[in-house]
PDB file of N, H, CA, C and O in Angstrom:
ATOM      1  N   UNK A   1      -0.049 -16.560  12.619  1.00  0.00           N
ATOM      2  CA  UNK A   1       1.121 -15.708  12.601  1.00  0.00           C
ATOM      3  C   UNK A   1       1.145 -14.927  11.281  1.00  0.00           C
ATOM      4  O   UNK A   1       0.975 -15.568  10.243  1.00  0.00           O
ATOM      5  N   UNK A   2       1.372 -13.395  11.215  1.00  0.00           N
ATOM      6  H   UNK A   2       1.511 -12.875  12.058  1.00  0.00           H
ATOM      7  CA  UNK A   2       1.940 -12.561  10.520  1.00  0.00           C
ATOM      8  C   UNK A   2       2.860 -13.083   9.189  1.00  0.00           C
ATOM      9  O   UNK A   2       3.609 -13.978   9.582  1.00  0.00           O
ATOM     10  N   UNK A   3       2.996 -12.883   8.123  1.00  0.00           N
ATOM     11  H   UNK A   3       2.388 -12.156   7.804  1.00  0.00           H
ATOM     12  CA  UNK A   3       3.795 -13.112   7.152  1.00  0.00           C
ATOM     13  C   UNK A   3       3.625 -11.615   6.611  1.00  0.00           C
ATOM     14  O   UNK A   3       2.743 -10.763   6.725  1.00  0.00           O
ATOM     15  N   UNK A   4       5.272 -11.699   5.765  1.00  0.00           N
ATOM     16  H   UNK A   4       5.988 -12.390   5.673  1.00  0.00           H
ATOM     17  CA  UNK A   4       5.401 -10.629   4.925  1.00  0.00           C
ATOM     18  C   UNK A   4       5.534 -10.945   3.786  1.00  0.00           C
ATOM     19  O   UNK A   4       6.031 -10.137   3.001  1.00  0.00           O
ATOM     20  N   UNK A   5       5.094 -12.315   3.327  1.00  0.00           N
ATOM     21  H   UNK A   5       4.689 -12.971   3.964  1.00  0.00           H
ATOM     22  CA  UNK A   5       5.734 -13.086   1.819  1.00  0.00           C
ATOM     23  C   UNK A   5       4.877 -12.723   1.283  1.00  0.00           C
ATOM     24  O   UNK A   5       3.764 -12.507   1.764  1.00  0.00           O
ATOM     25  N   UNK A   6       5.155 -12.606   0.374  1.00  0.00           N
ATOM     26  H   UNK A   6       6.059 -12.782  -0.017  1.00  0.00           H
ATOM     27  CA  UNK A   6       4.409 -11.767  -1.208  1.00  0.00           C
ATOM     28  C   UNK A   6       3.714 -13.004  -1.852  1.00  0.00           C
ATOM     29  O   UNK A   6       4.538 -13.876  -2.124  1.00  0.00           O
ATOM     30  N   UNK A   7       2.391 -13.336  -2.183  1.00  0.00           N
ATOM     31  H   UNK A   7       1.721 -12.627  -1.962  1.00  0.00           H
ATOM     32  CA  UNK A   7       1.656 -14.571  -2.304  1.00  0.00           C
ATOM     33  C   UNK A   7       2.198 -14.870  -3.903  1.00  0.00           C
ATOM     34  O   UNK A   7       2.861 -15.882  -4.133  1.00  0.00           O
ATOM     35  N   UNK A   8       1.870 -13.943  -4.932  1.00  0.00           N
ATOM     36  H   UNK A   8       1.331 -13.122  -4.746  1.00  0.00           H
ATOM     37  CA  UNK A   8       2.167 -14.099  -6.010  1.00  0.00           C
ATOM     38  C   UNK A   8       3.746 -13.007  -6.256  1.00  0.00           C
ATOM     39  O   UNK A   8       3.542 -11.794  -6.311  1.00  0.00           O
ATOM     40  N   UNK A   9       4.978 -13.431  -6.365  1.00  0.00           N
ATOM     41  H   UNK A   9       5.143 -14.416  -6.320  1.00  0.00           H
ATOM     42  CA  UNK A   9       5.886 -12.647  -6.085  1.00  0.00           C
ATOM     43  C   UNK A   9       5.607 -11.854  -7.634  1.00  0.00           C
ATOM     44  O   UNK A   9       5.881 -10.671  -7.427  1.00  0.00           O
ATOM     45  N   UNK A  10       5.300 -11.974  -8.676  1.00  0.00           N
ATOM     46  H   UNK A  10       5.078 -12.935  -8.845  1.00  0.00           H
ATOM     47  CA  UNK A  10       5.362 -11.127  -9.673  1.00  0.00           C
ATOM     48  C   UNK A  10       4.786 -10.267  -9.460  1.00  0.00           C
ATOM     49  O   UNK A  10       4.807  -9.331 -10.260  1.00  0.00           O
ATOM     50  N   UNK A  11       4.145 -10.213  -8.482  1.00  0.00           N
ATOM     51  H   UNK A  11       4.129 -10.973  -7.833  1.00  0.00           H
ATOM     52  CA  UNK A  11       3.091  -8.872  -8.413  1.00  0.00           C
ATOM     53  C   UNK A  11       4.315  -7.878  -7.274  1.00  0.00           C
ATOM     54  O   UNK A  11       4.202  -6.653  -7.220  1.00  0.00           O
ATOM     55  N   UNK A  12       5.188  -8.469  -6.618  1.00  0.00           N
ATOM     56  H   UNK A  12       5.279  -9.464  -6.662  1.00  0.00           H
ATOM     57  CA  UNK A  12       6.461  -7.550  -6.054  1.00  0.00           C
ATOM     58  C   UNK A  12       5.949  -6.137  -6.229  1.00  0.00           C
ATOM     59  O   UNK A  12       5.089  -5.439  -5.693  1.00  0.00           O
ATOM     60  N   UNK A  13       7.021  -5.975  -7.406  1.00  0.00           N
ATOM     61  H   UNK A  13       7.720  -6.542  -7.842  1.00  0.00           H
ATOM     62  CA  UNK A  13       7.258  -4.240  -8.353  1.00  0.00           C
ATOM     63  C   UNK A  13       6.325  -3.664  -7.962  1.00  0.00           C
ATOM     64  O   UNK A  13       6.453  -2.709  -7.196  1.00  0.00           O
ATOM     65  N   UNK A  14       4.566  -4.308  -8.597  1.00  0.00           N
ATOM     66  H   UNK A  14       4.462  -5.084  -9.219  1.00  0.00           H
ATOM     67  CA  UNK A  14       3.836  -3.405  -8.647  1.00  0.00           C
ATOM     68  C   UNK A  14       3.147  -3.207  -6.758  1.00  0.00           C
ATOM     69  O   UNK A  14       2.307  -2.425  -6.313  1.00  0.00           O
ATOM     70  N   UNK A  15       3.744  -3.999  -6.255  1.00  0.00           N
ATOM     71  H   UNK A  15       4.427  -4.634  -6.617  1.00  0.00           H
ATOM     72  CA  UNK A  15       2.843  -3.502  -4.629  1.00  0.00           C
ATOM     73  C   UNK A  15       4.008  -2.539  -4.067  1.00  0.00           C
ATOM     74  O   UNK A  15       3.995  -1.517  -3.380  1.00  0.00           O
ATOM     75  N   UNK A  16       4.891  -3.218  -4.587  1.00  0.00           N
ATOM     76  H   UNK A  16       4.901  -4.048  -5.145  1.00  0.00           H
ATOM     77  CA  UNK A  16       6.454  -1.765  -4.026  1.00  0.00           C
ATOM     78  C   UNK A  16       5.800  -0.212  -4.324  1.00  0.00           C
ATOM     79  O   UNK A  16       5.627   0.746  -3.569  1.00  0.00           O
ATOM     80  N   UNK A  17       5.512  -0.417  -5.811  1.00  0.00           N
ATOM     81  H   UNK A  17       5.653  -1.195  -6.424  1.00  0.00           H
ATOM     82  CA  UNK A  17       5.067   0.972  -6.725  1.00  0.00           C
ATOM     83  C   UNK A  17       3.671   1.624  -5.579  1.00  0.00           C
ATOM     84  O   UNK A  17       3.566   2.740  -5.072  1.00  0.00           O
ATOM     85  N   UNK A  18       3.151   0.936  -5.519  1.00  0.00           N
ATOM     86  H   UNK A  18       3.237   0.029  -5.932  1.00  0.00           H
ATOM     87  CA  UNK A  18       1.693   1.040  -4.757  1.00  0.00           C
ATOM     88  C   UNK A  18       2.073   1.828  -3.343  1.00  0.00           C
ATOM     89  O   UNK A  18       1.700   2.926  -2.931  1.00  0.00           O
ATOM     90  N   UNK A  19       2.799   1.015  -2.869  1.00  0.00           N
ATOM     91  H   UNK A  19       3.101   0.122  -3.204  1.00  0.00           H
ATOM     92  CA  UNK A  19       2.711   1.371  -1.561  1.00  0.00           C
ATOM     93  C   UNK A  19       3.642   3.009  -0.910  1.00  0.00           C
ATOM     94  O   UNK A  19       3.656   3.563   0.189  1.00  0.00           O
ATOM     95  N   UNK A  20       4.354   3.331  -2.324  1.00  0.00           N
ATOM     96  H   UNK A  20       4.343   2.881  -3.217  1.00  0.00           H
ATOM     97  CA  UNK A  20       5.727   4.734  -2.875  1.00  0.00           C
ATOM     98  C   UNK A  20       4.279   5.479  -3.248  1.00  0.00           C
ATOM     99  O   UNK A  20       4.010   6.421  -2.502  1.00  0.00           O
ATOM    100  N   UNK A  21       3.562   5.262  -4.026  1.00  0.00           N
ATOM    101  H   UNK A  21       3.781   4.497  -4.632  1.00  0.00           H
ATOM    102  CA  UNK A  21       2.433   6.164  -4.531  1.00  0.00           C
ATOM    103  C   UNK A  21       1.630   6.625  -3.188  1.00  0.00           C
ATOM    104  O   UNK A  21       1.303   7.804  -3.052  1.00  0.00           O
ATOM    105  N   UNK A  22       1.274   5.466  -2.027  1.00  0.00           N
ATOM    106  H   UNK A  22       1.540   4.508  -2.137  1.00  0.00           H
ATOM    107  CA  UNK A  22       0.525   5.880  -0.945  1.00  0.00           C
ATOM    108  C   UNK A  22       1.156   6.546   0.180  1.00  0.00           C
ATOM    109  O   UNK A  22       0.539   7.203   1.018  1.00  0.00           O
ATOM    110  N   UNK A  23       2.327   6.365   0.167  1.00  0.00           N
ATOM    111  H   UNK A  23       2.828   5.831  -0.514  1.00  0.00           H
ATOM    112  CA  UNK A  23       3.291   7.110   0.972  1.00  0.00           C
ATOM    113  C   UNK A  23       3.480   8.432   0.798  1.00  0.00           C
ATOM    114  O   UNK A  23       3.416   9.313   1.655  1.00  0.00           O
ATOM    115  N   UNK A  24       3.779   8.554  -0.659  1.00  0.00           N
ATOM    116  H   UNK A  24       3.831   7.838  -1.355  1.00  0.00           H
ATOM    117  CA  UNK A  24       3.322  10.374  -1.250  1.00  0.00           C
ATOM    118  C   UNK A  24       2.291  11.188  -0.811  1.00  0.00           C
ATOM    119  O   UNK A  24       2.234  12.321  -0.333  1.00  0.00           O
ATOM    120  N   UNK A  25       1.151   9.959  -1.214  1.00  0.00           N
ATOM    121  H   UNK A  25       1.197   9.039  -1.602  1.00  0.00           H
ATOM    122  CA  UNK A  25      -0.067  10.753  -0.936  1.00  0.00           C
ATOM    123  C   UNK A  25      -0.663  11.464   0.504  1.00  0.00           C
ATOM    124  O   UNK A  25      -1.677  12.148   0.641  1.00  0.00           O
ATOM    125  N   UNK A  26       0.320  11.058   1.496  1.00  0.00           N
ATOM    126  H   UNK A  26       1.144  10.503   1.384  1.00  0.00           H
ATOM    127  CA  UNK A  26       0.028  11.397   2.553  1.00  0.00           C
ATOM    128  C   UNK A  26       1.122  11.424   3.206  1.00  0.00           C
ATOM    129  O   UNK A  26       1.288  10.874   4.295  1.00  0.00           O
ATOM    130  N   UNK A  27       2.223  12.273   2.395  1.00  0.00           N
ATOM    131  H   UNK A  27       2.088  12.720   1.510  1.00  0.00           H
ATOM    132  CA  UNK A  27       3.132  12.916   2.861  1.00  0.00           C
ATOM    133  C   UNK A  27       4.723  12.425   3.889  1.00  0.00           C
ATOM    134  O   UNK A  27       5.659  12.810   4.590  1.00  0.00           O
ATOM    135  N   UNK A  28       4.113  11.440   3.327  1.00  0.00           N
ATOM    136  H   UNK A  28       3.353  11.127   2.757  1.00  0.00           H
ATOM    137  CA  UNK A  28       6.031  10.393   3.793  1.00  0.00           C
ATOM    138  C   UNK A  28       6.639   9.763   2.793  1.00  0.00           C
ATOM    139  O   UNK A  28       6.263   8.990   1.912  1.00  0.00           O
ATOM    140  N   UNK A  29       7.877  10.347   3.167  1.00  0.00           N
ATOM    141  H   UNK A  29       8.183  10.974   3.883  1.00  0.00           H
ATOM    142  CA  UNK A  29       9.072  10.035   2.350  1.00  0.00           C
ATOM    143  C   UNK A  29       9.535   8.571   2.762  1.00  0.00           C
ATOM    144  O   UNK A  29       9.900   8.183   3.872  1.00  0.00           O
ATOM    145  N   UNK A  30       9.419   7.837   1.525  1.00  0.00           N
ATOM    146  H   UNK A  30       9.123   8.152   0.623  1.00  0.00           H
ATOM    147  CA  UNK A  30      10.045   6.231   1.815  1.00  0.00           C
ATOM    148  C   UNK A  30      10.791   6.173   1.104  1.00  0.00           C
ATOM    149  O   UNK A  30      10.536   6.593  -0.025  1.00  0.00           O
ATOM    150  N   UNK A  31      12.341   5.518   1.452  1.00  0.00           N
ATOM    151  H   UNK A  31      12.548   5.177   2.369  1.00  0.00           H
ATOM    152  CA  UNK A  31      13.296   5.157   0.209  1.00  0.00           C
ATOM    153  C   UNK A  31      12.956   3.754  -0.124  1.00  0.00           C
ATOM    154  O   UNK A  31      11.978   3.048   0.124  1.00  0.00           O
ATOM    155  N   UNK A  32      13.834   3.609  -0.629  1.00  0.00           N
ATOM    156  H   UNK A  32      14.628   4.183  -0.830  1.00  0.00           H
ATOM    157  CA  UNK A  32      13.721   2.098  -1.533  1.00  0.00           C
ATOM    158  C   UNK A  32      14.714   1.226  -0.393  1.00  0.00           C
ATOM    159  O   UNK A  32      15.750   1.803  -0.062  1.00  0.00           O
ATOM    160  N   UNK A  33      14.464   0.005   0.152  1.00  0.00           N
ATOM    161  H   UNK A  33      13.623  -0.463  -0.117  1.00  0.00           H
ATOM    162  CA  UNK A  33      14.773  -0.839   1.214  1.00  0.00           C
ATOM    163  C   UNK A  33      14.205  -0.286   2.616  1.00  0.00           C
ATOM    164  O   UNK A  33      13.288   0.507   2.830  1.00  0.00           O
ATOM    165  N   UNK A  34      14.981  -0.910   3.417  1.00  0.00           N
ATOM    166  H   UNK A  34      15.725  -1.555   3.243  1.00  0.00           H
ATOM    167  CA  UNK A  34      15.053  -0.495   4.812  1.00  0.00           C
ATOM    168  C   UNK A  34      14.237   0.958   4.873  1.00  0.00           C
ATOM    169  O   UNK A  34      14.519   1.879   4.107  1.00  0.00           O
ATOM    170  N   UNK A  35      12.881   1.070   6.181  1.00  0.00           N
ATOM    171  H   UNK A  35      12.652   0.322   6.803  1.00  0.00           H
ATOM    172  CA  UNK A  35      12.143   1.942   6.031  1.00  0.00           C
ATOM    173  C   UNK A  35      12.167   1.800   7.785  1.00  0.00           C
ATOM    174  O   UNK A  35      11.092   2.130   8.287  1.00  0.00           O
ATOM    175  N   UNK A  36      12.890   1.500   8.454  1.00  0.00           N
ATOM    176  H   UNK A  36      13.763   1.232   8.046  1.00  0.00           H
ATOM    177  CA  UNK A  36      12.371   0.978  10.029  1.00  0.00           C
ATOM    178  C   UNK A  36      12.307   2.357  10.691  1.00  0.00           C
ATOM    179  O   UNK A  36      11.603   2.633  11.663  1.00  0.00           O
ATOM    180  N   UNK A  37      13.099   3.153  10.066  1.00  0.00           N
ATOM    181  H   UNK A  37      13.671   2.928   9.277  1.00  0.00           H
ATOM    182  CA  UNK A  37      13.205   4.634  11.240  1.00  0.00           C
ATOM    183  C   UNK A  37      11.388   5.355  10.861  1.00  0.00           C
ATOM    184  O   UNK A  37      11.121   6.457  11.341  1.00  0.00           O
ATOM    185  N   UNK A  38      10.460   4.714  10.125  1.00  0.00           N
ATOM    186  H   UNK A  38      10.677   3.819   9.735  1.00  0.00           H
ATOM    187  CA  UNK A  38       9.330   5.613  10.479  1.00  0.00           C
ATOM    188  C   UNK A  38       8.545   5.366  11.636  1.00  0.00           C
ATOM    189  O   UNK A  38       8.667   4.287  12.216  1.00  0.00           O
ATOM    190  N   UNK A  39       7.665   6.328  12.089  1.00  0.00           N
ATOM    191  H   UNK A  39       7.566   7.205  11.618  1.00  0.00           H
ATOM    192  CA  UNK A  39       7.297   6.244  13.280  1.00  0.00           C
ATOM    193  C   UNK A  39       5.878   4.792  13.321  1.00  0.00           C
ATOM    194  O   UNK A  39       5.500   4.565  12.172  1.00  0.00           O
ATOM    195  N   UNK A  40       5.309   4.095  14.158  1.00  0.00           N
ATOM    196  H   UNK A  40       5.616   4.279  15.092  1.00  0.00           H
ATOM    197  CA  UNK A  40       3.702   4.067  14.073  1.00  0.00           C
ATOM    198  C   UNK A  40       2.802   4.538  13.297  1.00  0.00           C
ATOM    199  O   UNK A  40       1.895   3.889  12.776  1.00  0.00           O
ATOM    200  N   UNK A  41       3.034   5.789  13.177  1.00  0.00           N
ATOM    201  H   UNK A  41       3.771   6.316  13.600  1.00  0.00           H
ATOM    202  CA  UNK A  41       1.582   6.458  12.760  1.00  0.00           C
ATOM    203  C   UNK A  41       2.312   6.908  11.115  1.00  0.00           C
ATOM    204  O   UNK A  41       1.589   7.177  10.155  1.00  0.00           O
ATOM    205  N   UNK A  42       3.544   6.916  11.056  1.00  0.00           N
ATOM    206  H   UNK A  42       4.131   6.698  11.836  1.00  0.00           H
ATOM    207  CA  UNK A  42       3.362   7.360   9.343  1.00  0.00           C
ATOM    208  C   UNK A  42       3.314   5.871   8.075  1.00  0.00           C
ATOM    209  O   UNK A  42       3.052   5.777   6.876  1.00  0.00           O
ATOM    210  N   UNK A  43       3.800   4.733   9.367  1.00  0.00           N
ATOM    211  H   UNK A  43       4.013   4.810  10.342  1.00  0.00           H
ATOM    212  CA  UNK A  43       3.835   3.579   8.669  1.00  0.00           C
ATOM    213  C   UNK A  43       1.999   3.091   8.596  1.00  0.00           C
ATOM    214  O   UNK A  43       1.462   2.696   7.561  1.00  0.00           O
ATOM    215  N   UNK A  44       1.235   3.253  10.038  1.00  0.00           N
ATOM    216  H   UNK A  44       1.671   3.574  10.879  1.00  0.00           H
ATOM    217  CA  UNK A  44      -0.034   3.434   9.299  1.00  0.00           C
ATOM    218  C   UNK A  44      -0.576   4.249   8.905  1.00  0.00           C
ATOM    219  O   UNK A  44      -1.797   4.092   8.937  1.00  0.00           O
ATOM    220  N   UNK A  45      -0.123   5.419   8.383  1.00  0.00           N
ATOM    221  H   UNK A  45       0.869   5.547   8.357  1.00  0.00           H
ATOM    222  CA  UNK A  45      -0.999   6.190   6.994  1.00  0.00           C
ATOM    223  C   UNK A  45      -0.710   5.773   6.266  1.00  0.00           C
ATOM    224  O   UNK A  45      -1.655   5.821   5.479  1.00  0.00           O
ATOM    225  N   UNK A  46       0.269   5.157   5.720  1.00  0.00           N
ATOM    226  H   UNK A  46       1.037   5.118   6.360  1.00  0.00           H
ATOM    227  CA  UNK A  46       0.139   4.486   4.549  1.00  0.00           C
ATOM    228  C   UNK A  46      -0.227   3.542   4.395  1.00  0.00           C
ATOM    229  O   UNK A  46      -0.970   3.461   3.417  1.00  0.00           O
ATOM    230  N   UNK A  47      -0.013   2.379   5.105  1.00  0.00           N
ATOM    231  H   UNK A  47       0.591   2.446   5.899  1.00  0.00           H
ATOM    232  CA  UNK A  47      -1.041   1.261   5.167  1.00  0.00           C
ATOM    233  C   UNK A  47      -2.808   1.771   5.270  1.00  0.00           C
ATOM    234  O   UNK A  47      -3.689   1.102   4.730  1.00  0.00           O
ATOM    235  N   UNK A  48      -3.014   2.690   5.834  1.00  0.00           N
ATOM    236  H   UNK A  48      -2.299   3.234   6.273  1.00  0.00           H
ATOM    237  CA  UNK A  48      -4.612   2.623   6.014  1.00  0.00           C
ATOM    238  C   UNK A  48      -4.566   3.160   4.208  1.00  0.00           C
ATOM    239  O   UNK A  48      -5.137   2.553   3.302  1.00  0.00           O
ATOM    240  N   UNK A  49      -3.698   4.485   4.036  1.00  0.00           N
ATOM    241  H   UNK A  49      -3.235   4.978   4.772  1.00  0.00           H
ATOM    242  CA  UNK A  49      -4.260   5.199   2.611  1.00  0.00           C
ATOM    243  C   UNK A  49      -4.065   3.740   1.427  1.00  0.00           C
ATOM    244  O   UNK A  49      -4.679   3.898   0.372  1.00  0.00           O
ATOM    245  N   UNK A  50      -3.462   2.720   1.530  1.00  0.00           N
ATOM    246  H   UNK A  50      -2.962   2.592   2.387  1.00  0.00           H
ATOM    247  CA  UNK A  50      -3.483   1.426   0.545  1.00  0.00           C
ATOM    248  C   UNK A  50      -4.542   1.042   0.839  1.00  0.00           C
ATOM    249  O   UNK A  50      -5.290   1.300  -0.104  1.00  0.00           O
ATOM    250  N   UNK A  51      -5.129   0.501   1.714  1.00  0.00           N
ATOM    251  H   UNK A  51      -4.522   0.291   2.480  1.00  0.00           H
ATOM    252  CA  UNK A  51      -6.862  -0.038   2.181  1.00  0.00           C
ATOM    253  C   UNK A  51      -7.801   0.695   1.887  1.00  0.00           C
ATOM    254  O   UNK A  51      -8.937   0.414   1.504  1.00  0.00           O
ATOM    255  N   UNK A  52      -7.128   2.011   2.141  1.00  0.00           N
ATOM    256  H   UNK A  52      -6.206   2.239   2.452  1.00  0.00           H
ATOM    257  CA  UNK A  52      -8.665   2.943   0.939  1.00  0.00           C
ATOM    258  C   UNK A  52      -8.675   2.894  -0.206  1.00  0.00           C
ATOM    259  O   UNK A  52      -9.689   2.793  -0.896  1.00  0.00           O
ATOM    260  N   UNK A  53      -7.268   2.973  -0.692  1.00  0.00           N
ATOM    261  H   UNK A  53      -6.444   3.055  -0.131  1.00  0.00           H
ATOM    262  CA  UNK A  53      -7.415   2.680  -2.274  1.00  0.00           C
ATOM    263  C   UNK A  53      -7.959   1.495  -2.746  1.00  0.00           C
ATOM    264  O   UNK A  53      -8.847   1.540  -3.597  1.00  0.00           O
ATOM    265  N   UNK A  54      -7.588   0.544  -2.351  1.00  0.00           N
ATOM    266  H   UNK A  54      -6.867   0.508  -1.660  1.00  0.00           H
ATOM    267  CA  UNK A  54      -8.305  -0.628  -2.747  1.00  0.00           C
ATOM    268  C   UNK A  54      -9.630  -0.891  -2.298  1.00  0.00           C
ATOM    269  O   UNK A  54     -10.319  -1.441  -3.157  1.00  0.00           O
ATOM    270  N   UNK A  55     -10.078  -0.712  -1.439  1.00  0.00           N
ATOM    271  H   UNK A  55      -9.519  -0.265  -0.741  1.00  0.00           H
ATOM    272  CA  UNK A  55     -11.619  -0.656  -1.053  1.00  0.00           C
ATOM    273  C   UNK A  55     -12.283   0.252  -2.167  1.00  0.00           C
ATOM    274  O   UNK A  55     -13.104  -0.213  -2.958  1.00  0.00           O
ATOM    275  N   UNK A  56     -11.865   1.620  -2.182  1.00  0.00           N
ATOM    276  H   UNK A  56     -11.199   1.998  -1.539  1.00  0.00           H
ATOM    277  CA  UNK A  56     -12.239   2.488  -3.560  1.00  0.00           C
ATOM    278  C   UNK A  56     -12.371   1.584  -4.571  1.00  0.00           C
ATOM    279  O   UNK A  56     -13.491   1.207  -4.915  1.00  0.00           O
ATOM    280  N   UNK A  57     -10.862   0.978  -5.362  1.00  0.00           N
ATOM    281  H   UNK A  57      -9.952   1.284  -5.082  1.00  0.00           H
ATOM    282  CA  UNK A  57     -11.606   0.104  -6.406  1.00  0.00           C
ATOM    283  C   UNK A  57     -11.902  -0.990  -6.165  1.00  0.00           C
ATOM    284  O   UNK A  57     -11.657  -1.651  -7.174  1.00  0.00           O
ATOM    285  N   UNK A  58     -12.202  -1.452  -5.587  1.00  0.00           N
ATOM    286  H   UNK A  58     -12.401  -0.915  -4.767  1.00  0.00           H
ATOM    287  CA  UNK A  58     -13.309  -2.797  -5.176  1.00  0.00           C
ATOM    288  C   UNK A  58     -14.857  -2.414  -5.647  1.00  0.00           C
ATOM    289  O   UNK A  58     -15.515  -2.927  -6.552  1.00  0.00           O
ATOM    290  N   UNK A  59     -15.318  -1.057  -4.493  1.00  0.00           N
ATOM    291  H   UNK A  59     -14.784  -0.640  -3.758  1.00  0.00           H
ATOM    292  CA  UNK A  59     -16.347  -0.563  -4.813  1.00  0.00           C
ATOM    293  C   UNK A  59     -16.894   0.100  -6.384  1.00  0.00           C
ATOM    294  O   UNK A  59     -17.952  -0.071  -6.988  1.00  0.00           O
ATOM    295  N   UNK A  60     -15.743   0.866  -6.699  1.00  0.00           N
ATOM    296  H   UNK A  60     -14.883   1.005  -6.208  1.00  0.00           H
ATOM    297  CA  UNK A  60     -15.832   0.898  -8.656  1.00  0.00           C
ATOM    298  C   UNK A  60     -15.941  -0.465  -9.073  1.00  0.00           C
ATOM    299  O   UNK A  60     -17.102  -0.753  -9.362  1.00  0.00           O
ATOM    300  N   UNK A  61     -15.096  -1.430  -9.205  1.00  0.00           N
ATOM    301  H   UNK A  61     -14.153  -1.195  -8.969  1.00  0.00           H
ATOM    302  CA  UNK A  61     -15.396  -2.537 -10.007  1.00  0.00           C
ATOM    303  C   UNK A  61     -16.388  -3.415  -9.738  1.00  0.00           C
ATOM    304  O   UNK A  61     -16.554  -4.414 -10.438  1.00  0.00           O
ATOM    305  N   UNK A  62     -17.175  -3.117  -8.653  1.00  0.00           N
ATOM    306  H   UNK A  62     -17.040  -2.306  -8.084  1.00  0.00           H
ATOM    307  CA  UNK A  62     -18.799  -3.652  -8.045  1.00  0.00           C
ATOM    308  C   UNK A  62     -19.582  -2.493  -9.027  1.00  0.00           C
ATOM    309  O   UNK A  62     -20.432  -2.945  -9.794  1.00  0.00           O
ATOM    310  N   UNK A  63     -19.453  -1.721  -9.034  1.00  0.00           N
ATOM    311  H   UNK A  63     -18.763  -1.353  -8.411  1.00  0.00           H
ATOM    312  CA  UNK A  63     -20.613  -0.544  -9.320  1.00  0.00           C
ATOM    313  C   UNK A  63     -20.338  -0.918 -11.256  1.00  0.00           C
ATOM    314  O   UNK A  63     -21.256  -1.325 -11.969  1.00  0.00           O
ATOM    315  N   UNK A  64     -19.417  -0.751 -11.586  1.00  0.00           N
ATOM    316  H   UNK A  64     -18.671  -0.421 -11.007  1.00  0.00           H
ATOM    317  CA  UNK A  64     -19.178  -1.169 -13.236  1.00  0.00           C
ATOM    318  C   UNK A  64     -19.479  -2.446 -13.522  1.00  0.00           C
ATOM    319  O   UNK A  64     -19.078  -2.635 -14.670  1.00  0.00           O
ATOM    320  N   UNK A  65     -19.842  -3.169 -13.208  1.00  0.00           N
ATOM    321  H   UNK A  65     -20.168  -3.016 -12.275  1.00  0.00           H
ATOM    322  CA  UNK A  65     -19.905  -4.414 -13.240  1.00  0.00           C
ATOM    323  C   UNK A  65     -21.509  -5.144 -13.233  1.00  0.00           C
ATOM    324  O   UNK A  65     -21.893  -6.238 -13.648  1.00  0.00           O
ATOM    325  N   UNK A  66     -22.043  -4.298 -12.737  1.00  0.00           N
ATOM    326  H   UNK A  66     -21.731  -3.410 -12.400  1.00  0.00           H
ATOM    327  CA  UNK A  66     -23.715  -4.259 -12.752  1.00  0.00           C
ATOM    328  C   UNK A  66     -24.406  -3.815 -13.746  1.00  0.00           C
ATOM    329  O   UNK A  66     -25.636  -3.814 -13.692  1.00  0.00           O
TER     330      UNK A  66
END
């Protein structure tokens, strides 16, 4: 089953911040709380544009690291 609990909660702020930065980037407006009125597809552009970002630095911190 699905969870939405935050594993390390100090890290909260900064995945809130993260996920306002990926929402920009691909052009949806999120307020702060309650977000239910977005559609499917703008709630996954931002989820997919967070999985690219982090895959991106995954792949930098593999490549620097060698």
């Amino acid at each position: 089953m699905a969870s939405n609990k935050t594993l390390v909660p100090e890290a909260k702020a900064a995945l809130e911040q993260f996920k306002m930065e990926a929402a920009s980037e691909v052009g949806v407006s999120l307020k702060s709380g309650y977000n239910g009125d977005l559609t499917a597809k703008q709630a996954g552009s931002i989820g997919g544009q967070m999985v690219k970002k982090m895959i991106e630095k995954y792949e930098n911190d593999i490549k620097s690291s060698k």
